[in-house]
C-alpha positions as CSV (number, residue, x, y, z in Angstrom):
1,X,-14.3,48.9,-7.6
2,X,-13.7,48.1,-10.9
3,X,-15.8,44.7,-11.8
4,X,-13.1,42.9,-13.6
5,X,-10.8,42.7,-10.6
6,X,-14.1,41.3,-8.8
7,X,-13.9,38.8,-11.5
8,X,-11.0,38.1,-11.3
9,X,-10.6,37.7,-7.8
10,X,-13.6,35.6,-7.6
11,X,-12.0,33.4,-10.8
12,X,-8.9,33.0,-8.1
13,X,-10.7,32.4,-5.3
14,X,-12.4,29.5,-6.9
15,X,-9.6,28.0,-8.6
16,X,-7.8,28.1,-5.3
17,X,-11.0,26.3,-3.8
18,X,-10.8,23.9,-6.3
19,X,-7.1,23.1,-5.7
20,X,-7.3,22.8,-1.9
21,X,-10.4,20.2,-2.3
22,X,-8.6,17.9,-5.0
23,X,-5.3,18.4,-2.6
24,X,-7.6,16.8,0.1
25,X,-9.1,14.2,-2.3
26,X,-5.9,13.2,-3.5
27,X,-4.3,12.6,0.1
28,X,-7.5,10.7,1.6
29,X,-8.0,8.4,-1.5
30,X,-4.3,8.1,-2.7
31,X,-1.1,8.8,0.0
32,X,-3.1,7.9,3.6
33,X,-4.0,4.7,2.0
34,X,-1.0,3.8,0.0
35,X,1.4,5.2,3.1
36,X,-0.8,2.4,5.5
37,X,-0.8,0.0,2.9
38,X,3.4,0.2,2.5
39,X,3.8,0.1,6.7
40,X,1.5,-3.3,6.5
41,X,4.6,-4.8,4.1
42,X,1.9,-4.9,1.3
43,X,1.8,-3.7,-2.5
44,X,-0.1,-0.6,-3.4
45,X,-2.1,0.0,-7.0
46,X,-2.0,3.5,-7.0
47,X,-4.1,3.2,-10.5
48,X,-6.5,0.9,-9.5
49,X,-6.3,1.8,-5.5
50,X,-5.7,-1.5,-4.7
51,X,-3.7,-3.1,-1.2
52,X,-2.7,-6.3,-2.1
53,X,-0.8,-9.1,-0.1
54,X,2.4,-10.4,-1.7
55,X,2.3,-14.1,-2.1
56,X,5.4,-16.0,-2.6
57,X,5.9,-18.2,-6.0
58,X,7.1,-21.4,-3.2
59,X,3.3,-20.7,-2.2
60,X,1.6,-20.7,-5.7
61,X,3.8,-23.9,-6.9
62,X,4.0,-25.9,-3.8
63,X,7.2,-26.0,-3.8
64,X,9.6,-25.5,-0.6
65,X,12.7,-23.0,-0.5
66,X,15.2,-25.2,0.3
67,X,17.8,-22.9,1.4
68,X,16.5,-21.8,4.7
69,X,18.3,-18.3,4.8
70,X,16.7,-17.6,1.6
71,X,13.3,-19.1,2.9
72,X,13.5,-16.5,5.9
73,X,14.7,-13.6,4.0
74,X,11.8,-13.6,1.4
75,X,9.1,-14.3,4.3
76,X,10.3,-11.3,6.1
77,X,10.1,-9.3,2.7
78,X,6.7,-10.1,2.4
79,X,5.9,-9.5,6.2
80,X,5.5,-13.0,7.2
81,X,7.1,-15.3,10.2
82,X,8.4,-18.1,9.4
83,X,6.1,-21.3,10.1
84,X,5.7,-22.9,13.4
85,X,8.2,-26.1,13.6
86,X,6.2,-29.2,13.1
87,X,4.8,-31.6,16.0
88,X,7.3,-34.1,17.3
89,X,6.2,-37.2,16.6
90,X,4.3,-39.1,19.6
91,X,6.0,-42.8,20.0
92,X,4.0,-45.1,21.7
């Protein structure tokens, strides 16, 4: 055969190798992590690779949310339940 078709086909064949391993890198260091880390209700870094857990600003500042509704809607778009109701207080 003529040896610049087996060149060439061996050129292909590695450049298809090399495509089907970064295919493979891409979805076990990028999507399976990023699709996992979505599901959890978290934010993804796609640059940096990074899962982190939303915090809400009421958190950081300590101060309350003092519409409830609103309270409840940004814990469950964060993934969080609201807080368990406070102890009654025990009268002697």
């Amino acid at each position: 055969m003529n040896p610049t078709i087996e060149r060439l086909k061996l050129i292909f064949l590695g450049v298809f190798g090399l495509a089907v391993v970064g295919v493979v890198v891409w979805t076990v260091g990028w999507a399976i992590p990023g699709k996992r880390c979505t599901e959890a209700k978290k934010w993804w870094d796609a640059g940096e690779r990074v899962c982190a857990q939303p915090v809400l600003i009421s958190d950081i500042t300590g101060r309350t949310i003092q519409d409830k509704q609103a309270e409840a809607e940004a814990r469950a778009a964060i993934g969080r339940s609201a807080p368990p109701p406070a102890p009654a207080a025990i009268q002697p």
